[in-house]
N, C-alpha and C positions, 0 to 999 in steps of 0.2 A: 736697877729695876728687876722683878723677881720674875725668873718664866717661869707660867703656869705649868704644871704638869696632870696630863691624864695617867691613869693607870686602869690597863684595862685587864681586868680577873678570867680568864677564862677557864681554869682548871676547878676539878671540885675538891672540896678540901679534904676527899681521902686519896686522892691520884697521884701525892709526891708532894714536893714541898713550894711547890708555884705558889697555890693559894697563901700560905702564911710567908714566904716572901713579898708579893704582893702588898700584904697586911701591912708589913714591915715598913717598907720603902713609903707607904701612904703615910705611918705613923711617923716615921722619922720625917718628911718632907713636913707633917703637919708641925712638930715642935722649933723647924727652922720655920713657921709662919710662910712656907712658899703656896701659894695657891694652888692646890691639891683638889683634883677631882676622880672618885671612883667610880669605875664602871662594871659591872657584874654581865657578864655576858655568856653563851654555851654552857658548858655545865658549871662555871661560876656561880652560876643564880641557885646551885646549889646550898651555896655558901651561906645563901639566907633563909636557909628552910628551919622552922624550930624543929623538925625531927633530927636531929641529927644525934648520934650516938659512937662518941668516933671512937671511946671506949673496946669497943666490940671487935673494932677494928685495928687497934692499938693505937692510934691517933691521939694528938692531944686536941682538947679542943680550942675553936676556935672565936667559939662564941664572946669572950672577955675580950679580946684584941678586935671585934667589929661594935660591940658596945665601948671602947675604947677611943673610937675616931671623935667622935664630935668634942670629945673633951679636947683633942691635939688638936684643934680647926678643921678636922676634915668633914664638912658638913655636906659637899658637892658628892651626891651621893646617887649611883644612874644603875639604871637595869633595865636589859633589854626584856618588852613584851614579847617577841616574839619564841626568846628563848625559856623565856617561862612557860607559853605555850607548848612547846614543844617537848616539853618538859612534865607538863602537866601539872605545874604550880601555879597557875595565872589566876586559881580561884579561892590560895591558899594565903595566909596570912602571910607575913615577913617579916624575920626578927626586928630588922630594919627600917626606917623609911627611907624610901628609894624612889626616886622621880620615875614613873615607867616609860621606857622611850620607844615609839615605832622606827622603822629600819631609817626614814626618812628624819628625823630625829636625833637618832644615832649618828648619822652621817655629818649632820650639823655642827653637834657635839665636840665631834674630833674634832671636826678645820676650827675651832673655839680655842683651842686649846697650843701651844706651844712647842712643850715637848709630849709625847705619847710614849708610854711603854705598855707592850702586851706580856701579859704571863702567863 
């Protein structure tokens, strides 16, 4: 029997290489079919902003690799409302669909789930 895995994104994807590890480990988990769920949280929720221009910053993007997940089965797809707010994304589009979750929600979420990794 397959343990589910969380993976929770916390970094933004110009801060170092969490966020496209992160990516990674979700795609790879999805083409073994293990039950994969991602969570975008703190400045993660960056990660789903369509401004991004990592160009600028010498970054590659990572836009391709989160349009990428649903084709690998990673369709369990989360992101914390609060950190959008605080953020100042919460009234912005998202590249993504992403289930939005309050803190009470989130909390749910994890004990849901198996194993957990934060990055």
């Amino acid at each position: 029997m397959s343990q589910s895995l969380l993976i929770i994104s916390r970094q933004s994807p110009w801060s170092g290489p969490s966020a496209r590890e992160a990516l990674d480990i979700a795609l790879a988990g999805g083409a073994f079919d293990l039950p994969i769920g991602l969570l975008f949280l703190d400045d993660g929720v960056f990660q789903l902003s369509h401004a991004q221009q990592p160009a600028q910053l010498q970054q590659k993007d990572l836009s391709a690799n989160l349009k990428a997940l649903p084709m690998f089965g990673v369709e369990a797809l989360y992101v914390s409302a609060r950190s959008l707010e605080e953020r100042g994304l919460h009234e912005q589009p998202l590249s993504l669909a992403a289930e939005c979750l309050d803190d009470t929600q989130l909390s749910a979420l994890i004990d849901r789930y198996d194993q957990v990794i934060t990055l």
